[in-house]
C-alpha positions in Angstrom: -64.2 -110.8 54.1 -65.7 -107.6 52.2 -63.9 -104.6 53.0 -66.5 -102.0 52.9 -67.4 -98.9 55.8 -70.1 -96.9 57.0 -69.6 -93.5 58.7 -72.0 -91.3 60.0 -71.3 -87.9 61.2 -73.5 -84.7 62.8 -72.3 -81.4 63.8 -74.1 -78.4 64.3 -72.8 -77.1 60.7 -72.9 -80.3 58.4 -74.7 -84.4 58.5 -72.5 -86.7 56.4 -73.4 -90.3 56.1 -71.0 -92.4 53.6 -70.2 -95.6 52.6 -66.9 -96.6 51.2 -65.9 -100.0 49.8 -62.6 -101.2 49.0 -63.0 -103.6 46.5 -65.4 -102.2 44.2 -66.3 -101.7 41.0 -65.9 -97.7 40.5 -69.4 -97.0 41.5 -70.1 -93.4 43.1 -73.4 -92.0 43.7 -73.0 -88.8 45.2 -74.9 -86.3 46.7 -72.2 -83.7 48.4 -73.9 -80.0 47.9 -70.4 -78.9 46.1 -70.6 -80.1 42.7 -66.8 -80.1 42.1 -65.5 -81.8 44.8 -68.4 -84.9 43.7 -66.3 -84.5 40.5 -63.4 -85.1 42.4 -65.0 -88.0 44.5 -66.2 -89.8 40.9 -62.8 -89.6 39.3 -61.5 -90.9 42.8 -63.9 -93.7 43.0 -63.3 -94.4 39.3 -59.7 -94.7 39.2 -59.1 -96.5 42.1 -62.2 -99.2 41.8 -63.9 -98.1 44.6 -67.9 -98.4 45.9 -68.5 -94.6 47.3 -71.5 -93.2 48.1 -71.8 -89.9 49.7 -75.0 -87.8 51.3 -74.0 -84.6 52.6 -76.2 -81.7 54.0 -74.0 -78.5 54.9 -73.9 -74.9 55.8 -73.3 -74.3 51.9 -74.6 -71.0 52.5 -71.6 -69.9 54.2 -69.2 -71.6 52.2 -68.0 -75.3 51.6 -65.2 -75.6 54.2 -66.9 -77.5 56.7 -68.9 -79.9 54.1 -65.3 -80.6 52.5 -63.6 -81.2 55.3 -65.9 -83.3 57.1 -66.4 -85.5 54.1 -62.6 -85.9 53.9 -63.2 -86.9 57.7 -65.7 -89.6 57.2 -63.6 -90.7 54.1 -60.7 -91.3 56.3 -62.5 -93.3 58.9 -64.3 -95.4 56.4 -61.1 -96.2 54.8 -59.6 -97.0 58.0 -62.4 -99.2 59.5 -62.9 -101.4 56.2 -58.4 -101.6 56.0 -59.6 -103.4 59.2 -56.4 -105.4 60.8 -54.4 -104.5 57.0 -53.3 -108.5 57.4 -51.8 -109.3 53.8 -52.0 -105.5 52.3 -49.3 -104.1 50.2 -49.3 -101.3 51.9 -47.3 -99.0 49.8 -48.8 -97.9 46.9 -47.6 -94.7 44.6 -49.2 -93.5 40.8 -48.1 -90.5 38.4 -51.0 -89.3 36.1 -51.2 -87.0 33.4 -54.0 -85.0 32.5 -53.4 -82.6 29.3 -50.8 -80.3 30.3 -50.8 -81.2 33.9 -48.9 -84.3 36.1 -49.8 -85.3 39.5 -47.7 -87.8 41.9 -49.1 -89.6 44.5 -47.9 -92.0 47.1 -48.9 -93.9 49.6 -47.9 -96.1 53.1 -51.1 -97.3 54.6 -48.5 -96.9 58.2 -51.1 -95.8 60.9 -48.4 -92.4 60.8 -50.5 -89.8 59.3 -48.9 -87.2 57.3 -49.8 -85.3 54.1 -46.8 -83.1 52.0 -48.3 -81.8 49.5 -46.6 -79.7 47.0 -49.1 -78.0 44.4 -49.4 -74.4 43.5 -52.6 -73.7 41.7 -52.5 -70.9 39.5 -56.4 -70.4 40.5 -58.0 -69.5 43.7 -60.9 -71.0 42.5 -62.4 -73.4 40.3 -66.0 -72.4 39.6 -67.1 -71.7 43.3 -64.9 -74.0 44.7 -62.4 -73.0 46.7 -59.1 -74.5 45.5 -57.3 -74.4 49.3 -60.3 -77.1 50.1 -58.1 -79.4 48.2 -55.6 -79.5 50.8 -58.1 -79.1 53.5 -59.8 -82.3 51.9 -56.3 -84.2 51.8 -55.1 -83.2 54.9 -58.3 -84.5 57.2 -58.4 -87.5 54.9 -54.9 -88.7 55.5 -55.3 -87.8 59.5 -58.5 -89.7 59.8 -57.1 -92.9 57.8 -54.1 -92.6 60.1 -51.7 -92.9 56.5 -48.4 -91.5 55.0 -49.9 -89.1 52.0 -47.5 -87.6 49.7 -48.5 -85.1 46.6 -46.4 -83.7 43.9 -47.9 -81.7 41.0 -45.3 -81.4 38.7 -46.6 -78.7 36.6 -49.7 -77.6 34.8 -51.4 -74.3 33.6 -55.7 -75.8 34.6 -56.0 -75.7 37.7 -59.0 -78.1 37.2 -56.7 -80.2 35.4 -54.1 -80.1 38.5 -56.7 -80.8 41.0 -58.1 -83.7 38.8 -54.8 -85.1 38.3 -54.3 -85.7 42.0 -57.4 -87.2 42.6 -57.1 -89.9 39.9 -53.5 -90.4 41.2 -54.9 -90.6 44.6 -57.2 -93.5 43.8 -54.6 -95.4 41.9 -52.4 -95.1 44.1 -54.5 -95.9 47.3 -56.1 -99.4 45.0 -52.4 -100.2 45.0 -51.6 -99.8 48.9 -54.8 -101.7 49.5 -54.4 -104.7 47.2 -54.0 -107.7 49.0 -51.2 -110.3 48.1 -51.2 -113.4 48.8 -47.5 -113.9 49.8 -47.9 -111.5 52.5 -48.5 -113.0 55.9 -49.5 -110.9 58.2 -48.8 -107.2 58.2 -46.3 -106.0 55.9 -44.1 -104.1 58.9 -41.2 -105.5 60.3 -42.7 -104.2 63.7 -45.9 -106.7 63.5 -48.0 -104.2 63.7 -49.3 -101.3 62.0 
């Protein structure tokens, strides 16, 4: 069964339509309208063997809160309607990436509980013209809209680029790992039987 998602989403400030596929090949072709966070997006895709493609149209103009968040939306439901019933996932899944002078944790439990923690102080406010509080904003709708368990730990670092880009390489590690499927799971892995 191919594991793959299409969202669609309208509002009077942004129109997202995006396509996310489990297992992938690393593919992205994105066209977001904020050039870091489609940097973001590839690294994610990359790392975590994904098929992601993105077209966003936003109120850019104002700024790029509303296109980041509802991206991180439509991510989030994509990745929850292509987890479909999550029979024979690992559902845990947890990666620590360095990137120069900078080390990101991630971890993972695909538990239909969403949460984020998120512990990263950037020394930046912004990279380029991004805003670097979208990054939680972006995690944050993400992990509510896939209905998971998101933990984040930057350990250190100087770049805030190099923080941010930590995470989201860590992120798609670490979500290829909760999403795996294993063949000596039957069933759901919850002692519940249900997730």
């Amino acid at each position: 069964m191919e594991r793959i998602s299409t969202v669609r989403r309208k509002t009077n400030e942004t129109k997202v339509e995006l396509i996310f596929g489990i297992d992938g090949e690393g593919k992205a072709d994105l066209e977001t309208g904020v050039p870091f966070l489609s940097h973001m997006l590839d690294l994610f895709a990359k790392h975590g063997q994904f098929d992601l493609a993105v077209v966003a149209k936003g109120d850019i103009e104002v700024d790029d809160h509303h296109t980041v968040e509802d991206i991180g939306i439509c991510l989030g439901q994509a990745l929850r309607e292509a987890l479909g019933d999550k029979k024979g996932i690992k559902r845990y899944g947890s990666a620590l990436v360095p990137m120069d002078e900078a080390l990101a944790q991630v971890a993972i439990d695909l538990s239909n509980r969403p949460h984020l923690e998120m512990r990263a102080d950037f020394p930046a406010a912004k990279v380029g013209t991004f805003d670097t509080e979208l990054v939680h904003e972006f995690l944050w709708k993400l992990a509510l809209e896939a209905r998971m368990n998101l933990h984040i730990i930057v350990h250190y670092g100087k770049n805030t680029h190099h923080m941010i880009e930590a995470v989201f390489k860590a992120l798609g590690r670490a979500l290829d790992e909760a999403a795996a499927i294993d063949p000596r799971i039957k069933g759901v892995p919850s002692s519940k039987g249900v997730l």
